[in-house]
N, C-alpha and C positions, 0 to 999 in steps of 0.2 A: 578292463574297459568299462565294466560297469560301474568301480571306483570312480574311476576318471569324468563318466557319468554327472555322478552324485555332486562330484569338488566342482563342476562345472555349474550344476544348478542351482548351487551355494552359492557360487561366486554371481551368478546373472540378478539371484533373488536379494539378495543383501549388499554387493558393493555399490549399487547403483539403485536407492530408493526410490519408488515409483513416484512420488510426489515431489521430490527435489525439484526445486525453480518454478512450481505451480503458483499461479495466485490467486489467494482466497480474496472473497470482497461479500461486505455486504451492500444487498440491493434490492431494489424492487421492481416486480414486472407490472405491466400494465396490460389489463385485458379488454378494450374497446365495447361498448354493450351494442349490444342491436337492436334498432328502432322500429324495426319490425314488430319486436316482441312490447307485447301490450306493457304500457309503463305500472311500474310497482310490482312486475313479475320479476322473476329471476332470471338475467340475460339484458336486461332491458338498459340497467347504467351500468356503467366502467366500474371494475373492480381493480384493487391493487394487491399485489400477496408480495410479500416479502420473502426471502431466500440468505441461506449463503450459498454462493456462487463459487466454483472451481473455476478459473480461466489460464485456458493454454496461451501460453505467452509468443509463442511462435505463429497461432493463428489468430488469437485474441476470441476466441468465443466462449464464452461462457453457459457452464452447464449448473443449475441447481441442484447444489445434492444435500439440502436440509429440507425438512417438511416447512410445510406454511409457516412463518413466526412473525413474531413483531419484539420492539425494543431491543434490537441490533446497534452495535455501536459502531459510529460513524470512524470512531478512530481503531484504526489495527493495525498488528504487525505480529510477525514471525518469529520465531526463536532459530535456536543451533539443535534444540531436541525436537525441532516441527511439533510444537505447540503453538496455537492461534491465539494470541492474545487481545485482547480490547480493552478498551479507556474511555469511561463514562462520566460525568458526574461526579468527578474524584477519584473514584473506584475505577481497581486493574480487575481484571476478570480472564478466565480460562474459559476457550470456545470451542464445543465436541462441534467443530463443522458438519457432523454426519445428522444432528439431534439439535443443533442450537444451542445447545445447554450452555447457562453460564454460570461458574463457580468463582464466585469472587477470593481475589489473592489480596493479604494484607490489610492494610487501612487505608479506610480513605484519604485523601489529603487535603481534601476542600480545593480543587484546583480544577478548573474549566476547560479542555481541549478537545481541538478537531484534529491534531498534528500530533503523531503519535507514531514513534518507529525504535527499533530494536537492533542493534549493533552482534556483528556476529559474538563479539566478546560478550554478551547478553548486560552490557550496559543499555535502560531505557534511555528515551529522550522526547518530551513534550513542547511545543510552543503555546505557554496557557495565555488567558486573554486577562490584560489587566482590567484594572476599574474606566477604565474609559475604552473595554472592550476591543481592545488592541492586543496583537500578538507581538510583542516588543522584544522578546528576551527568551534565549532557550534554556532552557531546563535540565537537569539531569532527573533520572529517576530510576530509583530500585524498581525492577522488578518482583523480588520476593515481596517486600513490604511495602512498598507505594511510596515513599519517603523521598520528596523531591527539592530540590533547590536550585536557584540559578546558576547558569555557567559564566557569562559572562558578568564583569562590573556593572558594565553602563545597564540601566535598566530601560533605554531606548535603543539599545544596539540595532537593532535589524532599521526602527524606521529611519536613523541617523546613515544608514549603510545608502537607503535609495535618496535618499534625501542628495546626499554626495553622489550620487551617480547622476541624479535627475535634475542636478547643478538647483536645486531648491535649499531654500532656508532651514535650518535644523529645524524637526519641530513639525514639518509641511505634512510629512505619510502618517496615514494613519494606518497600519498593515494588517491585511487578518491573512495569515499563513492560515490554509483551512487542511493541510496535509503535510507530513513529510515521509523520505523515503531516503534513502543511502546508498552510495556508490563509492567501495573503497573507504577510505576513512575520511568520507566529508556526508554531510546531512544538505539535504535540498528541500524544499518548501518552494507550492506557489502562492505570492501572496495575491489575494484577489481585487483586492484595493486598485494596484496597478497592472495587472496580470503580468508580472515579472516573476522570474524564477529565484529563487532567494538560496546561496549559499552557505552552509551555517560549520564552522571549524568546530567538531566534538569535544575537543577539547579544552579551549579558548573561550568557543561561544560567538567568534570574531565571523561577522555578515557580510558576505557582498551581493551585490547584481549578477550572474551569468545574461553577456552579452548584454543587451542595450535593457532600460528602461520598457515595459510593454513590451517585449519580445512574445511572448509566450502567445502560442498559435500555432494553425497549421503551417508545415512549411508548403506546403500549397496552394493557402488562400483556403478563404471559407466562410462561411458565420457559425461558426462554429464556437460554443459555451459552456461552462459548467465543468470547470475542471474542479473535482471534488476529492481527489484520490491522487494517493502517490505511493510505492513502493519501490523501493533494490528488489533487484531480480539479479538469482544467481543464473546465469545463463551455462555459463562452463562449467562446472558443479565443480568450484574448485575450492569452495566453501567460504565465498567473500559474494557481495551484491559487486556485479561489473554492470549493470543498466538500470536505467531508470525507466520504468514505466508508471502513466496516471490515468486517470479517467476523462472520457471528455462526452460530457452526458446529452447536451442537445444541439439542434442541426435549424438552425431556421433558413428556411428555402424560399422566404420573400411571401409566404402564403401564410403559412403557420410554423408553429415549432414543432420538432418529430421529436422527441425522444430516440439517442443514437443509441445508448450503450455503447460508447467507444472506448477501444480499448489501445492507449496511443506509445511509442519509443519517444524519449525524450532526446536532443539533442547537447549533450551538454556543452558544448564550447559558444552557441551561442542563445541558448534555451528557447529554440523550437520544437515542435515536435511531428511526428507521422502518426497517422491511422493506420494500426496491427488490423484491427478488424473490428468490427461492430456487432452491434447486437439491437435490433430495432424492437422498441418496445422497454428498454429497461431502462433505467439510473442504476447509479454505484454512489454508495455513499463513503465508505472505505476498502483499501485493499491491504493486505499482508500479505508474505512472502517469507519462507526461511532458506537459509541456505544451504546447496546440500550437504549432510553431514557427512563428517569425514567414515571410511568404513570402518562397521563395526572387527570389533578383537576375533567372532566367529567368523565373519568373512576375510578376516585376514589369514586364520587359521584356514582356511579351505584354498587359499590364493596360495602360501604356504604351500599346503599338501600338491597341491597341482605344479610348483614350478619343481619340486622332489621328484615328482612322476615324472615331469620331463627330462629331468636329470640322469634318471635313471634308465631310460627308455634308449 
C-alpha cells in the first residue's frame, strides 16, 4: 500500500505540471496617492511598480510574483520546457519570473517588435516594424541565436491582406500588429491601426482578416481599449495552444478612463472577444504562455509501476 502510495504521488507531482496553461505577463500596477497627505511627502502622488504577473486563465486574475522591477519586455512567449522568453530591442532574453532576471540568448538582430510568440515546435516568430514603422511581414526567428528572416515574399503581406478585406486600395493600412499569439498551427495578431484580428500562416507567412474589418471588441459592447497582449493558451494540456487569450487594458465609463487589467477569450471565427476577469488598477504590456509538456520519462516510470500494481492485484 505504501508503494502504491509513493507511485501515486509521482504521478500527481510530475504528470501534470503546476504551471501548465498559466499566463505570465508583464505589467504595471497603479497605486492612487492620497491628497490628504501633505504634497511632496510619501503617499501623496500616484506610484507605478512594475511586476511579472501569473494569470489564471480560467479566472483571468492576476497575482504578482516578481519583486518590484523595471525594463520588462512588452514582447513574450512560452516555450515546450516553461521557459519565459522576451524580445527587446533586437535582443532574445530568458525571464526567471520569480526574480525578473534577464539573461540575454544570442545576438541581437537589429530588428524592433512588439509581436513576439513561440510555436510548440519551439520555432520563434516576430512581426518587426519596417522603416515606415509598419508591421508588414512576419518573421521567423531562432530562438537559440536570435537569427531572423522573413516568411513570406511580399514584404506588404499583412497591410495588402486588410486592404483586400477592407475593399481599399493596396497600399491604404498602415498595420502595427502590437502582439501575437497561436492556436494550433496558425499565428494571430491584433493590429491596432484597424483593431482587426490579423491571421498569419507559420509557414507561408500568408495574412488574412478573421471575420470583418474592426471586429475586434467586446462581444458585449463596451468602450473598451488597449489591447496590448496576446497569447496561445494550452487549456487541455495536450501540449499544443487550443485558445487565444489578450489583454484589454482600459474601460472608459464616459467620465474617465479606469485602468481594467483585462484579461479577455478570443473568439476566433469572427474575432471578438469576452472579459475572463479583470484586474482594476493594472496594464499588461505582454503575456506568454507554454504548453503543458508532455510527461516526464520519471513520471512515466511511476505511471508504469502503478498499472503493474494493478495488474497484479
Amino acid at each position: 500500500m505504501r508503494l502504491i502510495l509513493t507511485i501515486l504521488g509521482l504521478v500527481a507531482a510530475l504528470a501534470v505540471p503546476a504551471k501548465g496553461g498559466m499566463i505570465y505577463a508583464s505589467g504595471q500596477l497603479l497605486i492612487p496617492g492620497d491628497p490628504a497627505i501633505p504634497p511632496g511627502q510619501p503617499g501623496h502622488d500616484d506610484t507605478r511598480e512594475n511586476y511579472v504577473y501569473e494569470i489564471n486563465p480560467i479566472t483571468g486574475v492576476a497575482t504578482p510574483v516578481s519583486p518590484v522591477t523595471t525594463g520588462l519586455p512588452a514582447a513574450l512567449a512560452g516555450t515546450t520546457d516553461q521557459r519565459l522568453l522576451g524580445f527587446s530591442n533586437g535582443q532574445i532574453s530568458q525571464i526567471d519570473p520569480f526574480t525578473a532576471t534577464q539573461t540575454p540568448i544570442g545576438a541581437n538582430n537589429g530588428l524592433s517588435a512588439t509581436g513576439f510568440e513561440v510555436l510548440p515546435d519551439n520555432r520563434g516568430f516576430l512581426t518587426p516594424f519596417d522603416g515606415n514603422f509598419d508591421t508588414q511581414q512576419l518573421f521567423e526567428m531562432d530562438i537559440n541565436t536570435g537569427a531572423a528572416s522573413p516568411v513570406s515574399a511580399s514584404p506588404t503581406e499583412i497591410g495588402d491582406a486588410i486592404d483586400v478585406a477592407a475593399g481599399n486600395p493596396l497600399g491604404t493600412a498602415a498595420p502595427f500588429i502590437i502582439s501575437l499569439g497561436a492556436v494550433g498551427s496558425s499565428l494571430y495578431g491584433v493590429d491596432l491601426d484597424t483593431e482587426s484580428l490579423i491571421a498569419l500562416d507559420p509557414n507561408t507567412g500568408a495574412a488574412s482578416v478573421v471575420g470583418a474589418v474592426g471586429a475586434v471588441g467586446s462581444a458585449g459592447g463596451g468602450a473598451y481599449f488597449g489591447f496590448s497582449s496576446l497569447t496561445g493558451v494550452d487549456e487541455n494540456s495536450d501540449g499544443s495552444f487550443d485558445a487565444l487569450f489578450g489583454a484589454v487594458n482600459f474601460f472608459d465609463d464616459g467620465i474617465d478612463v479606469q485602468r481594467l487589467g483585462g484579461v479577455a477569450r478570443y473568439d476566433l471565427t469572427d474575432g471578438t472577444w469576452s472579459l475572463v476577469g479583470t484586474n482594476p488598477g493594472v496594464i499588461f504590456f505582454g503575456f506568454g504562455s507554454s504548453p503543458v509538456p508532455e510527461p516526464s520519462s520519471l513520471a512515466l516510470l511511476a505511471m508504469g509501476g502503478l498499472a503493474l500494481l494493478r495488474r497484479k492485484r
